[in-house]
N, CA, C and O of each residue as an XYZ file, in Angstrom:
464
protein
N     125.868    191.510     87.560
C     124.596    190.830     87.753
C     124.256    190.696     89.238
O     123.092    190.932     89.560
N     125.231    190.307     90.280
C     124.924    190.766     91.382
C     124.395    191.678     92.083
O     123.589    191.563     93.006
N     124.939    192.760     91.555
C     124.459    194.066     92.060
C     123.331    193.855     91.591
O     123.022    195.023     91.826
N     122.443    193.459     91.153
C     121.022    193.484     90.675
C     120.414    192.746     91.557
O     119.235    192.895     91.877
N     121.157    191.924     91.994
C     120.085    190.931     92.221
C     119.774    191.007     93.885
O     118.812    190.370     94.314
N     120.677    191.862     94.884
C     120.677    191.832     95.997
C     119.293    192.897     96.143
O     118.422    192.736     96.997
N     119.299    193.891     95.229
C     117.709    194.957     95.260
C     116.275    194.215     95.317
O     115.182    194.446     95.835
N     116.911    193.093     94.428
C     115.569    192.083     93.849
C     115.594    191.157     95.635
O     114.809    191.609     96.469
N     116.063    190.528     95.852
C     116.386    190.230     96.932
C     115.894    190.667     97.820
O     115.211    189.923     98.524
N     116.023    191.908     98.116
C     115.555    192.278     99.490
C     113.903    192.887     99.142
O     113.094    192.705    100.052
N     113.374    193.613     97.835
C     112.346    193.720     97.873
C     111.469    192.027     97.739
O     110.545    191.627     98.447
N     111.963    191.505     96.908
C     110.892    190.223     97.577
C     110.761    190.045     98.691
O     109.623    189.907     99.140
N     111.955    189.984     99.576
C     111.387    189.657    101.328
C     110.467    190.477    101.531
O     109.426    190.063    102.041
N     110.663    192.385    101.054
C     109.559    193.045    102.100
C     108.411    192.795    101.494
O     107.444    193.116    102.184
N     108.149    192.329    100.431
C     106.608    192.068     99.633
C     106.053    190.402    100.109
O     104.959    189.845    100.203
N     107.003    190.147    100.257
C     106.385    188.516    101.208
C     106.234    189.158    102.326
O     105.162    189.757    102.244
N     106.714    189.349    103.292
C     106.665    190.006    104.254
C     104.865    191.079    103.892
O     103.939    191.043    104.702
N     104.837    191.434    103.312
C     103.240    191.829    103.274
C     102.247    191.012    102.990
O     101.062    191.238    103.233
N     102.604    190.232    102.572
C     101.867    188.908    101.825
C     101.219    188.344    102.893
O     100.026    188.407    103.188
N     102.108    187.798    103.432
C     102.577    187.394    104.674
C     101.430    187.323    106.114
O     101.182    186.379    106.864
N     100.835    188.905    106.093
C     100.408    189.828    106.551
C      98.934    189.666    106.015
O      97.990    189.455    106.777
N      98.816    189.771    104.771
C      97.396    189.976    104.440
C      96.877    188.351    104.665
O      95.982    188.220    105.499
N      97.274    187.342    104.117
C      96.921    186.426    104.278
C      96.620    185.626    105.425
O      97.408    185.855    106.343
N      95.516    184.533    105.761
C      95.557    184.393    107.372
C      96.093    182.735    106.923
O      95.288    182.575    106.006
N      96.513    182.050    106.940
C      97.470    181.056    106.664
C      99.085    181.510    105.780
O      99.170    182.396    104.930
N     100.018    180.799    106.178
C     101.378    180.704    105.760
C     101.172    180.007    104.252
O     101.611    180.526    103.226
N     100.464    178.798    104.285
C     100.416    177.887    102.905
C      99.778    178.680    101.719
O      99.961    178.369    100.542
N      98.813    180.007    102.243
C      98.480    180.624    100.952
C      99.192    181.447     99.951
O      98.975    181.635     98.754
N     100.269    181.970    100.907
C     101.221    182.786    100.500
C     101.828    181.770     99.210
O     101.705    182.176     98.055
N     102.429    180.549     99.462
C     102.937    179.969     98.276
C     102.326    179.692     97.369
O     102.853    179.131     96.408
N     100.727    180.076     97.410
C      99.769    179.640     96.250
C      99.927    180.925     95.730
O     100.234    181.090     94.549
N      99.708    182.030     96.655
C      99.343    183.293     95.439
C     100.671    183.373     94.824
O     100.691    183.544     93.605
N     101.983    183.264     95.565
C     103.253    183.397     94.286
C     103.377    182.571     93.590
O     104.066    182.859     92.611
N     102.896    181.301     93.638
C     102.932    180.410     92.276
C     101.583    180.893     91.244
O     101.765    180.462     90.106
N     100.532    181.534     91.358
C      99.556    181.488     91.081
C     100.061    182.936     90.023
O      99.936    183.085     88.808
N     100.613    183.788     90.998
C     100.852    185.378     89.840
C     102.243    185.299     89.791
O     102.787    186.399     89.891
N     103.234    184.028     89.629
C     104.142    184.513     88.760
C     104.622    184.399     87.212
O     105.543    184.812     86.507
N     103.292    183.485     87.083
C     103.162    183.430     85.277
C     102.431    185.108     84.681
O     102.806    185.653     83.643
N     101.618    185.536     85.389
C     101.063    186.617     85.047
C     102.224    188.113     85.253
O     102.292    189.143     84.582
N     102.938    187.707     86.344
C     104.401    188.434     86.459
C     105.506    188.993     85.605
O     106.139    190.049     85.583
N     105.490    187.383     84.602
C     106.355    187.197     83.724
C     105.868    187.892     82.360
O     106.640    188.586     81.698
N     104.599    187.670     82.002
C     103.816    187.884     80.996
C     104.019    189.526     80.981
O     104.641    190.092     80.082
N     103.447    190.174     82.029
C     103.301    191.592     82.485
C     104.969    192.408     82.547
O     105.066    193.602     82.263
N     106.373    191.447     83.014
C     107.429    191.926     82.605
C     107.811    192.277     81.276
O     108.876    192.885     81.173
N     106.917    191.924     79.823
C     108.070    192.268     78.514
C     108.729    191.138     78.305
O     109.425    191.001     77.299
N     108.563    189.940     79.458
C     109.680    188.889     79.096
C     109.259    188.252     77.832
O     110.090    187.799     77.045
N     107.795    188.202     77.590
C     107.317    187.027     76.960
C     106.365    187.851     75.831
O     106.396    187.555     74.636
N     105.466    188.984     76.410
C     104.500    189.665     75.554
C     105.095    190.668     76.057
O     105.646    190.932     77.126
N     104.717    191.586     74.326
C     105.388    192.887     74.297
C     104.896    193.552     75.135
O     103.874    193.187     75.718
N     105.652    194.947     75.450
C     105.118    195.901     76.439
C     103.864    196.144     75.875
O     102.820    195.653     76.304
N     103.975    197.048     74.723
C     102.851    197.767     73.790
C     101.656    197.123     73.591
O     100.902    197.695     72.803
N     101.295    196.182     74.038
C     100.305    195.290     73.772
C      99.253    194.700     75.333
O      98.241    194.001     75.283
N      99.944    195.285     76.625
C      99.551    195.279     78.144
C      98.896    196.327     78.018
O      99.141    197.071     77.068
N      97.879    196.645     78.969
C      96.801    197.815     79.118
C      97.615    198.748     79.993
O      98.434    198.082     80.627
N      97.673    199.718     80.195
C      98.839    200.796     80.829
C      98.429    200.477     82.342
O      99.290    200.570     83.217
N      96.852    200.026     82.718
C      97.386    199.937     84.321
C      97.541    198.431     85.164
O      97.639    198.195     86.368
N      97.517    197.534     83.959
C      97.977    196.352     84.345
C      99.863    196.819     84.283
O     100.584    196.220     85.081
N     100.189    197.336     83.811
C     101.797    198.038     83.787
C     101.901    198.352     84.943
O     102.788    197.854     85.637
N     100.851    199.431     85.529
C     101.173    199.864     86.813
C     101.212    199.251     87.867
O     101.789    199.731     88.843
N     100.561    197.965     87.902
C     100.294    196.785     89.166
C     101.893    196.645     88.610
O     102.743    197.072     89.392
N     102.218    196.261     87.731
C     103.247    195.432     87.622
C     104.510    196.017     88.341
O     105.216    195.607     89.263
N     104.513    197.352     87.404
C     105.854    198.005     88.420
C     106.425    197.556     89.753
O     107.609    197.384     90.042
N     104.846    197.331     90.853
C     105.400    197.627     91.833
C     105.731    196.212     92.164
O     105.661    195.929     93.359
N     106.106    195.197     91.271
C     106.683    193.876     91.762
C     108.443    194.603     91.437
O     108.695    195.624     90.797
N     109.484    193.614     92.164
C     110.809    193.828     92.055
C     111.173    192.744     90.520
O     112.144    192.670     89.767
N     110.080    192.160     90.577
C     110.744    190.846     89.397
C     110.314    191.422     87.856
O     110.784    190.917     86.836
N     109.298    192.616     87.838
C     109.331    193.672     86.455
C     110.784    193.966     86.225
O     111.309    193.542     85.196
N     111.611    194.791     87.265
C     112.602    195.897     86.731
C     113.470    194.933     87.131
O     114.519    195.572     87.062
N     113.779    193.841     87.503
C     114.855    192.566     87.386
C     114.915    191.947     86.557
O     115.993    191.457     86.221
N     113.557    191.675     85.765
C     113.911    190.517     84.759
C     114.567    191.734     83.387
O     115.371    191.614     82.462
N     113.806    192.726     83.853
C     114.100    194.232     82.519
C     115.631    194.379     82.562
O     116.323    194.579     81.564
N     116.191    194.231     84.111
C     117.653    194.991     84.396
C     118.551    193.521     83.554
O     119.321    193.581     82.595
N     118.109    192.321     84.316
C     118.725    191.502     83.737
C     119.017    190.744     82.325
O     120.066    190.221     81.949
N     117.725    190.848     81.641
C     118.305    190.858     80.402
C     118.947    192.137     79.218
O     119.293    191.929     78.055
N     118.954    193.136     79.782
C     119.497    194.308     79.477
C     120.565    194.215     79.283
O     120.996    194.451     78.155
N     121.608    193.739     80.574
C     122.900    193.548     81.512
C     123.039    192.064     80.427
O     123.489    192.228     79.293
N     122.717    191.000     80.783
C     123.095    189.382     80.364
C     122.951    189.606     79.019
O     124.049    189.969     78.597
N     121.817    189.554     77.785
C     121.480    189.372     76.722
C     121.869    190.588     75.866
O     122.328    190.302     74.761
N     121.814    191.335     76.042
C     121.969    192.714     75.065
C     123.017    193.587     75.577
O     123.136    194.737     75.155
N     124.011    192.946     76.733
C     125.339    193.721     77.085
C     125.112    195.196     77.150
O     125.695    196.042     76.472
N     124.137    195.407     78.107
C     123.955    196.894     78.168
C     125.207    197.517     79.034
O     126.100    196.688     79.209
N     125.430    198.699     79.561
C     126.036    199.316     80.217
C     125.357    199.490     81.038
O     124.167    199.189     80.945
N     125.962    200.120     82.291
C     125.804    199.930     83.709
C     124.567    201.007     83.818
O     123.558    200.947     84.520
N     125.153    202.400     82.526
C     124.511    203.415     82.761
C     123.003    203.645     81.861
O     122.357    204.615     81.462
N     122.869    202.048     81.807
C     121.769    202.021     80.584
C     120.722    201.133     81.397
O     119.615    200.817     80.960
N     121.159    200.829     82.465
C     120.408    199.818     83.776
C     120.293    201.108     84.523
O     119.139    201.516     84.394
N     120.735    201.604     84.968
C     120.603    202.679     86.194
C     119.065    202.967     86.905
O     118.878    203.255     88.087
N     117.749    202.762     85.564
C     117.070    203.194     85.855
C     116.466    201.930     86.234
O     115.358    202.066     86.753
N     116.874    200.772     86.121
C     116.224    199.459     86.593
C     116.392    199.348     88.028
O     115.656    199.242     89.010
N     118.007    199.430     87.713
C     118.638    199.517     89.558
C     117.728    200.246     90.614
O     117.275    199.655     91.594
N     117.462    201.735     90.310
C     116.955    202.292     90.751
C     115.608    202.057     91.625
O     115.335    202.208     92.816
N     114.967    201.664     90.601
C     113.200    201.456     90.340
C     113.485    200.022     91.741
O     112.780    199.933     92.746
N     114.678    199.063     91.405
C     114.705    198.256     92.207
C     114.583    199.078     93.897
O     113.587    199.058     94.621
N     115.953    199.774     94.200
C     115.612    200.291     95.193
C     114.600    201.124     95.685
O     114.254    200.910     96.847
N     114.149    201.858     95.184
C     112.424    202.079     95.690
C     112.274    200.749     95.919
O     113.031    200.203     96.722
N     111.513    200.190     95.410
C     110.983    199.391     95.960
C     111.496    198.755     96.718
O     110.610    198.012     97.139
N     112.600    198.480     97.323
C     112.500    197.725     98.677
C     112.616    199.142     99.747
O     112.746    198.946    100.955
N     112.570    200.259     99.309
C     112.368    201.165    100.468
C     110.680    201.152    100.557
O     110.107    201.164    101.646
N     109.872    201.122     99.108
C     108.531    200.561     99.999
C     107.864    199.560    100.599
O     106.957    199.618    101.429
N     108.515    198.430     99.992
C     108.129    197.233    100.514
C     108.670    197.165    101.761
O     107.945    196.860    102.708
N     109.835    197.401    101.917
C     110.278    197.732    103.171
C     110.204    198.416    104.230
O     110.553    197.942    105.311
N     109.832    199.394    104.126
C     108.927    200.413    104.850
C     107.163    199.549    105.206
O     106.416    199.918    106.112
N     106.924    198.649    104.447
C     105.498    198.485    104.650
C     105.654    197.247    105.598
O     104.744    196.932    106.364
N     107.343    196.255    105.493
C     107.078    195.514    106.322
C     107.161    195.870    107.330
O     106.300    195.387    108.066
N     108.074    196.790    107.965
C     108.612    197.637    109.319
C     107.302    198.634    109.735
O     107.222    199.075    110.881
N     106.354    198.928    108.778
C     105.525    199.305    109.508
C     104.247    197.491    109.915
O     103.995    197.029    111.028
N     104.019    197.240    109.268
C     103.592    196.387    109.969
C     103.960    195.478    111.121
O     103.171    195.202    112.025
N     105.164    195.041    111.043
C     105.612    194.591    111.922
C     105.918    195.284    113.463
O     106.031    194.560    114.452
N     106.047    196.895    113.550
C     105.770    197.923    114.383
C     104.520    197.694    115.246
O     104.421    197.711    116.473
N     103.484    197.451    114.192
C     102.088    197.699    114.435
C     101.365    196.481    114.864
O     100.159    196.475    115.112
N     102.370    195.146    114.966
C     101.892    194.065    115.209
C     102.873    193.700    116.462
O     102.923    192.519    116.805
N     103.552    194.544    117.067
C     104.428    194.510    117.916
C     105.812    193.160    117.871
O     106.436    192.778    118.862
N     105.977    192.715    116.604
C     106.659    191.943    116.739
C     108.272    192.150    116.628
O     108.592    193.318    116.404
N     109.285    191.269    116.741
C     110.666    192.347    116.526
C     111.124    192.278    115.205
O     111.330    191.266    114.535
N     111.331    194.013    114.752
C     112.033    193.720    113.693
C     113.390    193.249    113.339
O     114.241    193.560    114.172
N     113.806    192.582    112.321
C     115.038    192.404    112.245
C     116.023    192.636    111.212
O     117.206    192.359    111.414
């Protein structure tokens, strides 16, 4: 379960980290993640079936890390999947923090501040 969760981990920073960015106050940022993480959850499979989401509300969703985490994790916790039956969660995780990550390092490039 660890190993899952350090992917999830680091793509939330680089997607706050954009957030971050678009927004011109700090305090809004905690509104829009309280605001879309019921719609997050809904859009993961956690709660409403896949088959029943419009295919490109799916596609917004993907590119959150908390889709293919909450997918990897109850896979892994609830239904004792195998490692090689997550692989593609894991995965999907790392993309995404190579884009989110990539988008904070470019912004932060471009705003001259230091990365770290």
């Amino acid at each position: 379960l660890l190993t899952m969760l350090f992917p999830f981990l680091l793509g939330c920073c680089g997607l706050g980290f954009w957030l971050g960015y678009l927004l011109p106050r700090r305090e809004l940022v905690t509104l829009v993640v309280l605001v879309s993480s019921m719609p997050l959850i809904f859009l993961a499979g956690f709660i409403w079936p896949v088959e029943s989401i419009p295919a490109p509300l799916l596609w917004i969703a993907d590119l959150s890390p908390s889709t293919w985490s909450i997918k990897g994790f109850l896979a892994l916790n609830q239904m004792g999947a195998t490692w090689q039956q997550v692989a593609k969660h894991w995965t999907a995780l790392w993309l995404l923090v190579a884009l989110w990550g990539g988008v904070a390092y470019w912004i932060a490039k471009r705003n001259n501040k230091p990365v770290v």
